[in-house]
PADREN-303753 format. One record per residue (C-alpha): x, y, z. Coordinates in steps of 0.5 Angstrom, whole numbers, plus 500, padded with zeros to 3 digits. Each point is the difference from the previous one (the first is absolute). Example, Ala and Ser with C-alpha at 12.3 -4.5 7.8 and 13.67 -1.06 7.14 Angstrom:
2
525491516 502507498 
This chain:
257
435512457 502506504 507499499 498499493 496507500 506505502 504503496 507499504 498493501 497496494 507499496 502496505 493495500 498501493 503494498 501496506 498492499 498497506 502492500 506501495 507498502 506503497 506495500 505506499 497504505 498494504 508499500 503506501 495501508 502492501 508502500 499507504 495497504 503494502 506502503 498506503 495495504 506496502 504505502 494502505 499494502 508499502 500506504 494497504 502494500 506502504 497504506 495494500 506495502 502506505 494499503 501492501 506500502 498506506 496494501 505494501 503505505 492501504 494503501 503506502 506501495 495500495 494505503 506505501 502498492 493501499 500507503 506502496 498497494 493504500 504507501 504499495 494498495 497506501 506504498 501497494 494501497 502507500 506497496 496496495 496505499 507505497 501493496 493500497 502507498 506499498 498494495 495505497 504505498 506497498 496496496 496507497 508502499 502495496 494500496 502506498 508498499 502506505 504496504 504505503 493503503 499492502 507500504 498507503 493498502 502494503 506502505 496505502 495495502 505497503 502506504 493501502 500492503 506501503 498506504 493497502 505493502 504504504 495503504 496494501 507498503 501504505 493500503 501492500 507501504 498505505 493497500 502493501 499499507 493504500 497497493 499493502 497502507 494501496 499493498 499497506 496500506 505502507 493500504 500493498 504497507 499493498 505500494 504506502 506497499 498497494 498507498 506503503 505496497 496501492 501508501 508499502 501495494 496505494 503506502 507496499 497498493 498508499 506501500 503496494 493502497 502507500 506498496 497497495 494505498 506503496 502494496 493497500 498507497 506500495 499494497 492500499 500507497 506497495 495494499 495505498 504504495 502493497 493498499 499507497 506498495 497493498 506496503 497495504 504494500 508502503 496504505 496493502 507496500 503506505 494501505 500491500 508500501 499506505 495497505 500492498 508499499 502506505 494502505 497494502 507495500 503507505 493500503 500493503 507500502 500506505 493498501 502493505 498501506 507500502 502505495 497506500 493498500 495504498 505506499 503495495 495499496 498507499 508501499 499495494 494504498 504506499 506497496 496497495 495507499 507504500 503495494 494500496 500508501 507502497 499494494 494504498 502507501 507497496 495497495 495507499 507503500 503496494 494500496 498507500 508501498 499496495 494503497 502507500 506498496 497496495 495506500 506505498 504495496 493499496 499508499 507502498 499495494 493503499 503506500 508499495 494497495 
């Protein structure tokens, strides 16, 4: 009712009917929707099997997984936030059929993504021995060792998480612009082909204990990242190419008619 009552709003409720499905519409949510969850979902996932295979190798292998796992998380979001932005404005671009603005727009998020990424880099290498400290209690005597033994581990793990705030920042920045493009179903088999074929198979290898333990498994973490990240940057590349050619193709002829 007050949205009814504005100006600027009611054209977009007048005519709502609640209870009433669309099939077309219905359809066209289900095909965007239900890849972009799985390619959420397979990225979860992989870094979720990270933690169990922290596990096999014990308790403090996998509270030093923990410790990285929870830095790194923070740092991305500032990552998934570019991605967002990235997902709106490439789609306002396409909506528009200006898809050299689209291109420009999203290399210069991604720019800002690698900017941002490579900070987040060196405060992890120059604060990997110092940031994990802040997890644990060194007052505590009774699991001193333990605890001493978890900081050692965790800074080693900030280091490839330091790598690979670059290849993380990279790949979700392009997932984004992809969304914003409406393609969903290629970038859902790379991020599957990346993490579940590469990653986690890499992640498991390194990850023995008679490997490289914990180390291993982040190695692994960082190699699928890094694959999903050039497929889709080759994937957006491609695509955008593509459109702006066709687009030229098509205002050449428009015009010679």
């Amino acid at each position: 009712w007050i949205l009814k009552n504005k100006e600027k709003s009611k054209p977009y409720v007048t005519h709502i009917k609640f209870f009433v499905l669309e099939k077309t519409m219905l359809k066209k949510i289900i095909s965007l929707g239900t890849p972009s969850a799985m390619q959420m979902f397979f990225e979860v996932a992989v870094f979720t099997a990270a933690i169990w295979l922290s596990g096999l190798l014990g308790k403090n292998p996998q509270a030093a997984n923990q410790i990285a796992l929870n830095l790194s998380s923070m740092t991305f979001m500032v990552a998934m936030g570019l991605s967002v932005a990235a997902m709106i404005r490439v789609g306002n671009q396409k909506g528009l059929k200006n898809f050299v603005e689209l291109r420009r727009i999203a290399f210069s998020i991604f720019l800002l993504g690698i900017v941002f990424a490579f900070g987040f880099a060196i405060l992890f290498f120059s604060l990997n021995d110092f940031l994990p400290k802040l997890y644990v209690d060194y007052n505590d005597t009774e699991n001193l060792i333990d605890n001493m033994e978890v900081v050692g581990i965790a800074s080693t793990l900030l280091i490839v998480a330091a790598i690979f705030q670059i290849s993380d920042s990279v790949q979700v920045i392009f997932l984004g612009a992809l969304r914003g493009l409406q393609d969903v179903k290629m970038p859902t088999i790379i991020t599957f082909i990346s993490y579940w074929l590469i990653g986690f198979p890499l992640s498991w290898f390194l990850g023995k204990e008679d490997a490289y333990g914990s180390f291993g498994i982040w190695l692994g973490l960082l190699a699928g990242l890094s694959t999903a990240a050039i497929l889709l940057y080759i994937r957006f590349n491609y695509l955008t190419k593509k459109l702006i050619l066709s687009n030229k193709q098509l205002s050449n002829l428009t015009t010679n008619t």
